[in-house]
CHARMM-style PDB file with segment names, atoms N, HN, CA, C and O in Angstrom:
ATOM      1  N   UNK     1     -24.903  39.124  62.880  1.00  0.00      PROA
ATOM      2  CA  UNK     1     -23.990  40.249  62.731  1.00  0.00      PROA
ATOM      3  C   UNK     1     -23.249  40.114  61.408  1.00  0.00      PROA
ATOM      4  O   UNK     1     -23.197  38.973  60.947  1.00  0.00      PROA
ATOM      5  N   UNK     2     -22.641  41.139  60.693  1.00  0.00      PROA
ATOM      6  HN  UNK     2     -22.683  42.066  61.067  1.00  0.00      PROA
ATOM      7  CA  UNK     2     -22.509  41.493  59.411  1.00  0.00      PROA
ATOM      8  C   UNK     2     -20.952  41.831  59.681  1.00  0.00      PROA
ATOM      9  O   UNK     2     -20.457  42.800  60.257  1.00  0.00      PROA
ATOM     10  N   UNK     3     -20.347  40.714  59.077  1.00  0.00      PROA
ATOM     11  HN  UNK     3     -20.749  39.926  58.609  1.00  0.00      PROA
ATOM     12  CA  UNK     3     -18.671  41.030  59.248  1.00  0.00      PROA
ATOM     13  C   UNK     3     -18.125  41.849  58.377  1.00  0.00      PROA
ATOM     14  O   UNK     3     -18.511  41.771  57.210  1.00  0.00      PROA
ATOM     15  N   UNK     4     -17.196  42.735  58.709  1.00  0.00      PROA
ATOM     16  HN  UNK     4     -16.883  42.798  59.656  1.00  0.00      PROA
ATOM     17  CA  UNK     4     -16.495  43.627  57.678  1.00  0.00      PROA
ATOM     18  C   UNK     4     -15.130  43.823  57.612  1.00  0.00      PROA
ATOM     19  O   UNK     4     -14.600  43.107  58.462  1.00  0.00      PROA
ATOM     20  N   UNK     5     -14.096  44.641  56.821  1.00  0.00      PROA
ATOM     21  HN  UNK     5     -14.526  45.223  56.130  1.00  0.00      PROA
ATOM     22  CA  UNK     5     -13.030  44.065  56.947  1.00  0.00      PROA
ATOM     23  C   UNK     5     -12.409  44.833  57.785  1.00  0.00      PROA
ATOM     24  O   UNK     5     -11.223  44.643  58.051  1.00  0.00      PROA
ATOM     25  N   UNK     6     -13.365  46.148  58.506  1.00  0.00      PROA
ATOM     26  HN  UNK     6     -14.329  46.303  58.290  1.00  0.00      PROA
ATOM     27  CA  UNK     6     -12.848  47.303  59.621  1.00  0.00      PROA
ATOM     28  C   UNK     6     -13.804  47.634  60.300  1.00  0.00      PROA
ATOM     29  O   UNK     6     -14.416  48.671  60.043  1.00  0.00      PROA
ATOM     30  N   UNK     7     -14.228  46.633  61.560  1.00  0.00      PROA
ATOM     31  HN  UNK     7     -13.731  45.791  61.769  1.00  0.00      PROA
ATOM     32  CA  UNK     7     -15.661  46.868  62.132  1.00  0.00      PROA
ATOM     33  C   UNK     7     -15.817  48.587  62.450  1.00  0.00      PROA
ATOM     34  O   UNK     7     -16.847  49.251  62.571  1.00  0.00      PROA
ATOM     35  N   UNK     8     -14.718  48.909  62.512  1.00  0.00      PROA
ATOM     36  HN  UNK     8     -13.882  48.369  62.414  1.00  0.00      PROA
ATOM     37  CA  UNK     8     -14.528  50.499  63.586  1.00  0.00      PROA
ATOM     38  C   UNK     8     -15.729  51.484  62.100  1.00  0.00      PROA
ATOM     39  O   UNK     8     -16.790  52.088  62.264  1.00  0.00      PROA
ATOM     40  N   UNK     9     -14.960  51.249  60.861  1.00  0.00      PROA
ATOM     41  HN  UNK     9     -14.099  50.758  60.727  1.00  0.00      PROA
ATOM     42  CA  UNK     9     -15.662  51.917  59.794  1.00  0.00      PROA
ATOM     43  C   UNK     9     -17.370  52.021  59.754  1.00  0.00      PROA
ATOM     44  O   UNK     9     -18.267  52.862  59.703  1.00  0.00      PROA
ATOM     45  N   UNK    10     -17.116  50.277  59.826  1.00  0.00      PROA
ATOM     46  HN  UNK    10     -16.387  49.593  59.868  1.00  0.00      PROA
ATOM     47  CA  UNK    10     -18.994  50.280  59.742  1.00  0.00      PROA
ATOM     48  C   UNK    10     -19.852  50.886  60.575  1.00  0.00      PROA
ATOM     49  O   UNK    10     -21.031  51.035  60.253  1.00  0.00      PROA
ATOM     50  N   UNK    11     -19.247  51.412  62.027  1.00  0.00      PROA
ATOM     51  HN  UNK    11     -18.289  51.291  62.288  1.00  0.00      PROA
ATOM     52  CA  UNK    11     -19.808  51.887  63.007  1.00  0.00      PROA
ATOM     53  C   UNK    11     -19.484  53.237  62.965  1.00  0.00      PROA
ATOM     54  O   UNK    11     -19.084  53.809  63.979  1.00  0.00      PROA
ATOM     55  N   UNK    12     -19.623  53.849  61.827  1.00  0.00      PROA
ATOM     56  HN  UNK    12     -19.949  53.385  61.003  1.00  0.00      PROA
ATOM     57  CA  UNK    12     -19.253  55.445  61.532  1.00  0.00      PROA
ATOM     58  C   UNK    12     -19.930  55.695  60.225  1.00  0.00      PROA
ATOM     59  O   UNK    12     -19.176  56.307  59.469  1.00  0.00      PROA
ATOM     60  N   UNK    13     -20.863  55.483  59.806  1.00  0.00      PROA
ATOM     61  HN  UNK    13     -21.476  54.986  60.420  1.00  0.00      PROA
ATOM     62  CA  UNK    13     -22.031  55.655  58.511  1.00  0.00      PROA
ATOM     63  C   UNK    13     -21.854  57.133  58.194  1.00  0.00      PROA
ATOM     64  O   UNK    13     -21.975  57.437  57.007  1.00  0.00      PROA
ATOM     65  N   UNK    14     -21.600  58.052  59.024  1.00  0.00      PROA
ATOM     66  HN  UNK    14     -21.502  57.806  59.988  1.00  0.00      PROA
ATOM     67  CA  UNK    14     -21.658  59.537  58.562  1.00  0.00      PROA
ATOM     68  C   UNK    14     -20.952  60.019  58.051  1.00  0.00      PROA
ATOM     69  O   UNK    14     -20.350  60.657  58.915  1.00  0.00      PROA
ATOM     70  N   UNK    15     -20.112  60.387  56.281  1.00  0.00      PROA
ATOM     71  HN  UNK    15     -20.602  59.869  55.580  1.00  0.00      PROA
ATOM     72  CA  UNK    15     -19.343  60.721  55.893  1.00  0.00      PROA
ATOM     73  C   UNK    15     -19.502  62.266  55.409  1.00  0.00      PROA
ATOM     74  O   UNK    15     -20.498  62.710  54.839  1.00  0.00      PROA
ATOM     75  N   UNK    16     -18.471  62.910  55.704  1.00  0.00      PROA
ATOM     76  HN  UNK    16     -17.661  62.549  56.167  1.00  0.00      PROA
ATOM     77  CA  UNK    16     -18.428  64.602  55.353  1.00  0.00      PROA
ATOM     78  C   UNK    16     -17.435  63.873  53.854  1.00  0.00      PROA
ATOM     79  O   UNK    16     -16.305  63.432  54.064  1.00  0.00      PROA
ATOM     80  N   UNK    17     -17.885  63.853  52.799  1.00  0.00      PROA
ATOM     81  HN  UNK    17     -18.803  64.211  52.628  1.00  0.00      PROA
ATOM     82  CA  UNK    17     -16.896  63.401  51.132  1.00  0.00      PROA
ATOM     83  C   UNK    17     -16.725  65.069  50.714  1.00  0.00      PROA
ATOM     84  O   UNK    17     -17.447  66.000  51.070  1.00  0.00      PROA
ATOM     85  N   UNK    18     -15.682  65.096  49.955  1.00  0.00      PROA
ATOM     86  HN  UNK    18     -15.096  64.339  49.666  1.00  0.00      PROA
ATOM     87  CA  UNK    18     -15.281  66.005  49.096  1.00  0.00      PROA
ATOM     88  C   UNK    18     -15.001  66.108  48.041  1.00  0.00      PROA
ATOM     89  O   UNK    18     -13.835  65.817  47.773  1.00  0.00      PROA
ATOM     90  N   UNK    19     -15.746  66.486  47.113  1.00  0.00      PROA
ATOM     91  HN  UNK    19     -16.693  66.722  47.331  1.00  0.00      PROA
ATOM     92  CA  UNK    19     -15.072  66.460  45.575  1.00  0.00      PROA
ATOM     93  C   UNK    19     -14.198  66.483  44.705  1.00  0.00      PROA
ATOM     94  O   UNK    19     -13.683  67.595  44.587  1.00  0.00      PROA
ATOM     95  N   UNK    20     -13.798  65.681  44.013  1.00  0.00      PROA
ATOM     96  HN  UNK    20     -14.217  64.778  44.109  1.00  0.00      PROA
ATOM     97  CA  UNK    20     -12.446  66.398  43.487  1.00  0.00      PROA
ATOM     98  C   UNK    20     -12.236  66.523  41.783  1.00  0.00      PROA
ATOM     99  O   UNK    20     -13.316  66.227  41.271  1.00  0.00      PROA
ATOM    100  N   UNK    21     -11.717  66.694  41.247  1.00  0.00      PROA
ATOM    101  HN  UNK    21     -10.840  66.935  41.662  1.00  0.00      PROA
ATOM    102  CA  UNK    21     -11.743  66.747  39.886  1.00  0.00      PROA
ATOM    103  C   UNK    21     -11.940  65.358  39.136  1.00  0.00      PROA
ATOM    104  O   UNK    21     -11.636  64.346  39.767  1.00  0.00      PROA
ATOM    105  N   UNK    22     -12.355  65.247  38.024  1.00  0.00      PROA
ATOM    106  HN  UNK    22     -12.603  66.069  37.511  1.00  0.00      PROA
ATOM    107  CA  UNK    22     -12.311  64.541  37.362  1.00  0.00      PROA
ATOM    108  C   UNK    22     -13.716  63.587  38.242  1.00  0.00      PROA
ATOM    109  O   UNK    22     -13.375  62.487  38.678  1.00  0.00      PROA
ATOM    110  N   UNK    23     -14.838  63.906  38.418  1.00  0.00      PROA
ATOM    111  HN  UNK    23     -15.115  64.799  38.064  1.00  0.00      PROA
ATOM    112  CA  UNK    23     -16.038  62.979  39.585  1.00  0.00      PROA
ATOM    113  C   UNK    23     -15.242  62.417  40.170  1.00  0.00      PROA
ATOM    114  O   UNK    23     -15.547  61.228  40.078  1.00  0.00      PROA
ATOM    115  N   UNK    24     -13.872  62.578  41.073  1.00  0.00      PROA
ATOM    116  HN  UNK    24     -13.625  63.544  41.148  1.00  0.00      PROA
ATOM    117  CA  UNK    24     -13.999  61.818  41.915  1.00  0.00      PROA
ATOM    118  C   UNK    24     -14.171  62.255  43.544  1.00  0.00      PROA
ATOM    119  O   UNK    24     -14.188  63.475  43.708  1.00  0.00      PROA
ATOM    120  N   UNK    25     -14.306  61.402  44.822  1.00  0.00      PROA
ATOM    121  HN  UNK    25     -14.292  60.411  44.688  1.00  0.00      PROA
ATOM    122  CA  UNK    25     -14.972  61.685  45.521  1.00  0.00      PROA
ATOM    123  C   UNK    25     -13.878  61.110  46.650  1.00  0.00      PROA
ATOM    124  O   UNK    25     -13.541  59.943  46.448  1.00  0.00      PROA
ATOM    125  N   UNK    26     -13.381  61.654  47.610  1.00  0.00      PROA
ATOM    126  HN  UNK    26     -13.654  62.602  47.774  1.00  0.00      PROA
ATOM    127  CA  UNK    26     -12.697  61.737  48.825  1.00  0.00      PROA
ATOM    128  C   UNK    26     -13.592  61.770  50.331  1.00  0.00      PROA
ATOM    129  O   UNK    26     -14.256  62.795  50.482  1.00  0.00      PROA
ATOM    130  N   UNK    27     -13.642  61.084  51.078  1.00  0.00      PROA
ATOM    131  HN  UNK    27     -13.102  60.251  50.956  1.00  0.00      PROA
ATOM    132  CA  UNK    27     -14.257  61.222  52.542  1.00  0.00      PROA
ATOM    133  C   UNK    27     -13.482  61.371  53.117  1.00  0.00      PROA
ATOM    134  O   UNK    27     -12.630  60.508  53.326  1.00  0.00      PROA
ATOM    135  N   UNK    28     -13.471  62.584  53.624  1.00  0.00      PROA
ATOM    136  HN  UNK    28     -14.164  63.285  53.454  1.00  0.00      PROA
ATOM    137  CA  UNK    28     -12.798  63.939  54.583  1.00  0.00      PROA
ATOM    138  C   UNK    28     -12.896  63.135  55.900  1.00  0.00      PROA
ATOM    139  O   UNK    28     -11.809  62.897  56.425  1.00  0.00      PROA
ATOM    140  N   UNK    29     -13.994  62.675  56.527  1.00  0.00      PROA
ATOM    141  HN  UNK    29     -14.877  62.868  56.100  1.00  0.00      PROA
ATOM    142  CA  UNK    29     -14.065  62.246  57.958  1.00  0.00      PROA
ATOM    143  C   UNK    29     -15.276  61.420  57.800  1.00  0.00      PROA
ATOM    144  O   UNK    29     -16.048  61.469  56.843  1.00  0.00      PROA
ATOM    145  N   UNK    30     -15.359  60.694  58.786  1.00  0.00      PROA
ATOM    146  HN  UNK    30     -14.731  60.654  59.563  1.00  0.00      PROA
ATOM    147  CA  UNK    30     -16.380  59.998  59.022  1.00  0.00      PROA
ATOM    148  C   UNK    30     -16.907  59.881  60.498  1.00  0.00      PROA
ATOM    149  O   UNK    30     -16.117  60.052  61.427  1.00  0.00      PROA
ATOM    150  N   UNK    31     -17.949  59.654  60.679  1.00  0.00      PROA
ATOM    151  HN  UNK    31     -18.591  59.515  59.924  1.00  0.00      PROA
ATOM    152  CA  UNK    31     -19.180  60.198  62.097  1.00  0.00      PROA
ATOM    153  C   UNK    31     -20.261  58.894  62.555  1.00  0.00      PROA
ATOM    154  O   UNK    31     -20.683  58.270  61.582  1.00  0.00      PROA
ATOM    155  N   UNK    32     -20.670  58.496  63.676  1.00  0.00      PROA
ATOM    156  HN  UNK    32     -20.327  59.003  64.467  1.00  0.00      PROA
ATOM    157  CA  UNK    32     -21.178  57.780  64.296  1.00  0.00      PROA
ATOM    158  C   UNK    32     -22.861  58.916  64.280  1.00  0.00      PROA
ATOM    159  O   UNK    32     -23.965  58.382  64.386  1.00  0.00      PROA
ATOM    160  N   UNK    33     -22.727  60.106  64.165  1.00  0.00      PROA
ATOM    161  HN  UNK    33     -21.830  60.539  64.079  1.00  0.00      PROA
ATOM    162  CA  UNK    33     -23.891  60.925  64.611  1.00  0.00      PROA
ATOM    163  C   UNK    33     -24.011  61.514  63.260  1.00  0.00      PROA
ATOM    164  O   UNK    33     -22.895  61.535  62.741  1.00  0.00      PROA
ATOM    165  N   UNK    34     -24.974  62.029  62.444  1.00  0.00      PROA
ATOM    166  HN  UNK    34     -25.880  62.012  62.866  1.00  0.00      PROA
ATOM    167  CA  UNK    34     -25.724  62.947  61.761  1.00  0.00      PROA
ATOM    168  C   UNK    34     -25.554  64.594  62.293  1.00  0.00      PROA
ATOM    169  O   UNK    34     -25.556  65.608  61.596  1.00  0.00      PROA
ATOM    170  N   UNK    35     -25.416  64.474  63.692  1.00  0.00      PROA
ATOM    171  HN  UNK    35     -25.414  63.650  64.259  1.00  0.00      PROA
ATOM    172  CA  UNK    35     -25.136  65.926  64.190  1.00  0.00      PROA
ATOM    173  C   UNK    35     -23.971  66.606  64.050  1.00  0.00      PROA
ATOM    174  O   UNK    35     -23.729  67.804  63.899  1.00  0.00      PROA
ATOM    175  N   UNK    36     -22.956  65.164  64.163  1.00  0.00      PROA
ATOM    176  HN  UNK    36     -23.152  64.192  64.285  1.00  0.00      PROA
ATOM    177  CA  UNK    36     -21.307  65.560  64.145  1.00  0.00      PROA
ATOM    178  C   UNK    36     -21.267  66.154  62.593  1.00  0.00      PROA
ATOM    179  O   UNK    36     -21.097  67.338  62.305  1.00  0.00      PROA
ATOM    180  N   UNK    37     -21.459  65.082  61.680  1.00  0.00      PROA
ATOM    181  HN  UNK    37     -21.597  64.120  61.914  1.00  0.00      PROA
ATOM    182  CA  UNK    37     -20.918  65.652  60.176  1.00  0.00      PROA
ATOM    183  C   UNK    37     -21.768  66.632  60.099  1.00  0.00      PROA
ATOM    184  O   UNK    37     -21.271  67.257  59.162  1.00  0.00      PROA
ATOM    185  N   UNK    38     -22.739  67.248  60.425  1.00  0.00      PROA
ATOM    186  HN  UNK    38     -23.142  66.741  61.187  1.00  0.00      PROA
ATOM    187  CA  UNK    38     -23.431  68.777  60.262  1.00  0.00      PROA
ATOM    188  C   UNK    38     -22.475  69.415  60.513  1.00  0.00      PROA
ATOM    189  O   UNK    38     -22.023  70.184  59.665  1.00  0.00      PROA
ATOM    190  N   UNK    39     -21.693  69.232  62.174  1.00  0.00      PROA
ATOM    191  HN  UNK    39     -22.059  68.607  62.863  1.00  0.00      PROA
ATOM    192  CA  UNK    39     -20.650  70.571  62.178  1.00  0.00      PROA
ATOM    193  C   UNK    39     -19.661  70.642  61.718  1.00  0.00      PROA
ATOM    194  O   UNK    39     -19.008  71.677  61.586  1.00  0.00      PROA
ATOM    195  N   UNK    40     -19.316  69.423  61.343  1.00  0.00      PROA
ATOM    196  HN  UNK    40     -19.847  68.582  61.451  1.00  0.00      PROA
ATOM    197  CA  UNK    40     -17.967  69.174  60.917  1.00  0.00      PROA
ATOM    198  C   UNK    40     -17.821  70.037  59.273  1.00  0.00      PROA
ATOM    199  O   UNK    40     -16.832  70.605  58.810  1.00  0.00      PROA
ATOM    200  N   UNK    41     -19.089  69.876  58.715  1.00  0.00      PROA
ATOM    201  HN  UNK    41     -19.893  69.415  59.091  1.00  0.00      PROA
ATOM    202  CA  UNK    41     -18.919  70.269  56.988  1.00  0.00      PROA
ATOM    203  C   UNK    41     -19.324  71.942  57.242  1.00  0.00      PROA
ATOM    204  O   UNK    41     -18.901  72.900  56.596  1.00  0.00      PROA
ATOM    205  N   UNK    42     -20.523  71.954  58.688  1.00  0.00      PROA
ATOM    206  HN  UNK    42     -20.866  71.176  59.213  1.00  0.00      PROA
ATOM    207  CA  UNK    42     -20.406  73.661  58.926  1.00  0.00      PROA
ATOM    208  C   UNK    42     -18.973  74.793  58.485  1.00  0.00      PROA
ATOM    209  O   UNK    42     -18.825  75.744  57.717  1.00  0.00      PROA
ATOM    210  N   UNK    43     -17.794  73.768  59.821  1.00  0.00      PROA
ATOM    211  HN  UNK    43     -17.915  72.996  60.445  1.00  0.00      PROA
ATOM    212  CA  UNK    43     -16.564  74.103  59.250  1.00  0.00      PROA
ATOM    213  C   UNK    43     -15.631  74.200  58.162  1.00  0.00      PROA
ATOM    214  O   UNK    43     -15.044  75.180  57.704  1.00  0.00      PROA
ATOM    215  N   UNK    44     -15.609  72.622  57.744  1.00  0.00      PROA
ATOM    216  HN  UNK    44     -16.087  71.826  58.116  1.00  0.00      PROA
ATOM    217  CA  UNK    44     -14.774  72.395  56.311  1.00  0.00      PROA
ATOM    218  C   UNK    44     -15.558  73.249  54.854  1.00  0.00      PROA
ATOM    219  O   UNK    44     -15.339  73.088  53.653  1.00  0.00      PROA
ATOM    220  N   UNK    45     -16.407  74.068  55.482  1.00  0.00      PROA
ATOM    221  HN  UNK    45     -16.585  74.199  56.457  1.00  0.00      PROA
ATOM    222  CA  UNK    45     -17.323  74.918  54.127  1.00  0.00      PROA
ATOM    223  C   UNK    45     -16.724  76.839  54.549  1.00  0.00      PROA
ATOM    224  O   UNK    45     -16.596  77.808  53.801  1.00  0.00      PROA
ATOM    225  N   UNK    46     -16.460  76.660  56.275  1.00  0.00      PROA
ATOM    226  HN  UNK    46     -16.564  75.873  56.883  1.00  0.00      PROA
ATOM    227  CA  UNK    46     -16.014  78.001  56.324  1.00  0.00      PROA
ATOM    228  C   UNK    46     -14.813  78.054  55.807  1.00  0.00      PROA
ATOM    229  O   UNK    46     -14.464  78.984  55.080  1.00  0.00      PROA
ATOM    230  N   UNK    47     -13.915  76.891  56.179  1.00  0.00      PROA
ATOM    231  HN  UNK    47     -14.199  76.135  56.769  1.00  0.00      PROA
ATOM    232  CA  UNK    47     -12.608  77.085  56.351  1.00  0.00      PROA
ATOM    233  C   UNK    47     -11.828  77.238  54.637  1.00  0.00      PROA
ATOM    234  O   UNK    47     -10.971  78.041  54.270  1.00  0.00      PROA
ATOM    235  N   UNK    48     -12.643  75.941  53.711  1.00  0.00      PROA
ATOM    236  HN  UNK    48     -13.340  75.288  54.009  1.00  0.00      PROA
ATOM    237  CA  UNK    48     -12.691  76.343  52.139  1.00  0.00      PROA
ATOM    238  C   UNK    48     -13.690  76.217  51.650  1.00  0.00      PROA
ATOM    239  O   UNK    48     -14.232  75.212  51.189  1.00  0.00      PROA
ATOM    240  N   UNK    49     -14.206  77.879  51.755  1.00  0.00      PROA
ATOM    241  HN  UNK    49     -13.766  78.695  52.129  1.00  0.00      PROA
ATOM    242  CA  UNK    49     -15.337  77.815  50.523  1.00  0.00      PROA
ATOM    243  C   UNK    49     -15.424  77.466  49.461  1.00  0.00      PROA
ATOM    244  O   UNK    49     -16.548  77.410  48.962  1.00  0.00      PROA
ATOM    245  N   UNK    50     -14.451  77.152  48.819  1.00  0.00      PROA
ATOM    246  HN  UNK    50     -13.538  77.197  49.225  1.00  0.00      PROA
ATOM    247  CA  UNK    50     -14.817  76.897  47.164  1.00  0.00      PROA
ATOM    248  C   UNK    50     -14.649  75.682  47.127  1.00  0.00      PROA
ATOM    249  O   UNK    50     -15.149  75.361  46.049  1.00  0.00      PROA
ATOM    250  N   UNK    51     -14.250  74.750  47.627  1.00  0.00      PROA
ATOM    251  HN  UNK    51     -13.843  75.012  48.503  1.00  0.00      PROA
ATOM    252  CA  UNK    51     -14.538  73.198  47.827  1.00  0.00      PROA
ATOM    253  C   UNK    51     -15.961  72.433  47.881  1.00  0.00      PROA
ATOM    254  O   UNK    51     -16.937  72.616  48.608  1.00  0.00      PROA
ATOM    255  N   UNK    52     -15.811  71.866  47.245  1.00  0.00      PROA
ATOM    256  HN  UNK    52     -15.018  71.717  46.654  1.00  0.00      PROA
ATOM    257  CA  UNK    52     -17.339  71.321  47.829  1.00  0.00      PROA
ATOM    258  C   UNK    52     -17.085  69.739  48.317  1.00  0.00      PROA
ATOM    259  O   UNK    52     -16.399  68.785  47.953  1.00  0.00      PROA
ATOM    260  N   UNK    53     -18.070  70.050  49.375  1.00  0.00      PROA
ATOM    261  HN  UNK    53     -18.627  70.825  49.671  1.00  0.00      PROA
ATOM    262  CA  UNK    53     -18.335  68.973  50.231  1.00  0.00      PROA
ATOM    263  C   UNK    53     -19.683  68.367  50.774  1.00  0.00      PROA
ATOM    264  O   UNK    53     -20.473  69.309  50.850  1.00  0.00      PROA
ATOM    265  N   UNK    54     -20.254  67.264  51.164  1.00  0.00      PROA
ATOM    266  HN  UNK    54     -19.613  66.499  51.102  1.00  0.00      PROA
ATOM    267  CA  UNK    54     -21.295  66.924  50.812  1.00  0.00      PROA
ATOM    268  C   UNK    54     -21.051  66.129  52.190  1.00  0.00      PROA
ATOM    269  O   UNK    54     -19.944  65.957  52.700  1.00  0.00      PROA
ATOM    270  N   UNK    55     -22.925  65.435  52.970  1.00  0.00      PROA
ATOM    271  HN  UNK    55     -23.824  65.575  52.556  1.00  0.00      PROA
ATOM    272  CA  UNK    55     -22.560  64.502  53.562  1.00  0.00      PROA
ATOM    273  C   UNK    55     -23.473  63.255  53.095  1.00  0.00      PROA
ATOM    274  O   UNK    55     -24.416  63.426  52.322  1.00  0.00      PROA
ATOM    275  N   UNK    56     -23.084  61.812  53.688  1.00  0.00      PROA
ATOM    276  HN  UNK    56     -22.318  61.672  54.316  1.00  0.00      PROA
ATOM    277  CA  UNK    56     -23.363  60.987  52.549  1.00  0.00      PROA
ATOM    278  C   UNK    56     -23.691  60.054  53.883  1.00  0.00      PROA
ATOM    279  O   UNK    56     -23.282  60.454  54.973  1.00  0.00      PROA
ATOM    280  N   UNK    57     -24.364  58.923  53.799  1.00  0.00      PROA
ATOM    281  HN  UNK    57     -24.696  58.598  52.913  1.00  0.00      PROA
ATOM    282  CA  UNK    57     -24.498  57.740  54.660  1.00  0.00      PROA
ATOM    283  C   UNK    57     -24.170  56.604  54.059  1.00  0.00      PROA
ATOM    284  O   UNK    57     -24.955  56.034  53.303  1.00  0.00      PROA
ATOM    285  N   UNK    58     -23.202  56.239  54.279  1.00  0.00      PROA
ATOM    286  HN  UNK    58     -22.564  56.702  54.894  1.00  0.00      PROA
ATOM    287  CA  UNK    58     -22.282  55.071  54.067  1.00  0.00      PROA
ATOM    288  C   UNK    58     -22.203  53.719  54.943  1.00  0.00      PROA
ATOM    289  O   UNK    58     -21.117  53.577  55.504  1.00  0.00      PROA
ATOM    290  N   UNK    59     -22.963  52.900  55.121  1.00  0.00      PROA
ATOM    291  HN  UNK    59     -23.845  53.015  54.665  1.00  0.00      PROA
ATOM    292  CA  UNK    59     -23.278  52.208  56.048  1.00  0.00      PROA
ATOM    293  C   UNK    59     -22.044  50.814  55.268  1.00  0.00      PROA
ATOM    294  O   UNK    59     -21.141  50.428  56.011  1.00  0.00      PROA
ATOM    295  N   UNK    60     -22.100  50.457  54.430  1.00  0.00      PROA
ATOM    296  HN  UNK    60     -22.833  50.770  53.826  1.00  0.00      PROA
ATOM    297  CA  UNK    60     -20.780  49.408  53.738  1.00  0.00      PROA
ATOM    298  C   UNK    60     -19.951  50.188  53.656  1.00  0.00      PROA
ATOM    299  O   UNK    60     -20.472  51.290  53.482  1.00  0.00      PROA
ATOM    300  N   UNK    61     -18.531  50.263  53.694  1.00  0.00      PROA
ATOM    301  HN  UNK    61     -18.108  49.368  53.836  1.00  0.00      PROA
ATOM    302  CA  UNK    61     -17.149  50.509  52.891  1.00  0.00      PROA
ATOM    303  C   UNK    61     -17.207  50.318  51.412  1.00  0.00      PROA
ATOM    304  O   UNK    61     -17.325  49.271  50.776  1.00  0.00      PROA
ATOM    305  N   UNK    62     -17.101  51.520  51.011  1.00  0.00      PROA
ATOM    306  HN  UNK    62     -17.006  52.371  51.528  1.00  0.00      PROA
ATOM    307  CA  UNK    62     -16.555  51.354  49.543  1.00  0.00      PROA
ATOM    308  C   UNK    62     -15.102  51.646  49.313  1.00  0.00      PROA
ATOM    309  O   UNK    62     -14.445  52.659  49.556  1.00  0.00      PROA
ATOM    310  N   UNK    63     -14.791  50.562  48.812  1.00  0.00      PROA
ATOM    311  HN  UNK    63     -15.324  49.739  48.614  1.00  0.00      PROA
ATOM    312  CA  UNK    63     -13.182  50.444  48.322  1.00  0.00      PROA
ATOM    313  C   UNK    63     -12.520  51.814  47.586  1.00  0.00      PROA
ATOM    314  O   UNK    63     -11.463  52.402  47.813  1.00  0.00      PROA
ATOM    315  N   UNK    64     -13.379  52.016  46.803  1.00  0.00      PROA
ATOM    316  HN  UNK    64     -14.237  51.538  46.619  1.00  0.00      PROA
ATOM    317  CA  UNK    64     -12.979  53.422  46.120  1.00  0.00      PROA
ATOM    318  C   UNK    64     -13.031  54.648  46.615  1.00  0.00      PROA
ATOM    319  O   UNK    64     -12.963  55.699  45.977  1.00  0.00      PROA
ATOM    320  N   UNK    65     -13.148  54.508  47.731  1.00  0.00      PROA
ATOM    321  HN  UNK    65     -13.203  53.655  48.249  1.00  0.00      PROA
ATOM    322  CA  UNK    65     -13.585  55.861  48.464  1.00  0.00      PROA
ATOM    323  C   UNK    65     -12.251  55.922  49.600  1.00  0.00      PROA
ATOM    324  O   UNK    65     -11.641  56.988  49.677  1.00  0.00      PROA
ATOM    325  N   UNK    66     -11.949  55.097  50.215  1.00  0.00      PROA
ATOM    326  HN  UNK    66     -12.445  54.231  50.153  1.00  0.00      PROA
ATOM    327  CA  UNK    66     -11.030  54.898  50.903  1.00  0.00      PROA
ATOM    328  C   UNK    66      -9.582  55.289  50.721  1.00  0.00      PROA
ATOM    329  OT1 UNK    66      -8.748  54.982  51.573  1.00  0.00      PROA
TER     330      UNK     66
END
């Protein structure tokens, strides 16, 4: 087993990220399922369209993202 410094994170690989100025990159939520962040970005795309948001598989923590 593969220790981390927030087991709960590692067991949530599915990130809905959001863009932000300047390349940088924000994760809105994070998901245990592929199905969840589908609906989840379904929404966060109705709710602001002009945002962009992406989903990503994140299986390590990246420090910079956090």
């Amino acid at each position: 087993m593969i220790s981390t410094p927030n087991p709960r994170l590692s067991n949530q690989p599915w990130c809905v990220v959001r863009s932000l100025p300047n390349a940088e990159k924000q994760i809105a939520a994070r998901f245990h399922r592929r199905s969840d962040a589908d609906g989840y970005l379904r929404v966060m795309r109705q709710r602001f369209p002009h945002a962009e948001h992406e989903i990503v598989f994140r299986a390590a923590i990246d420090p910079e993202l956090n």
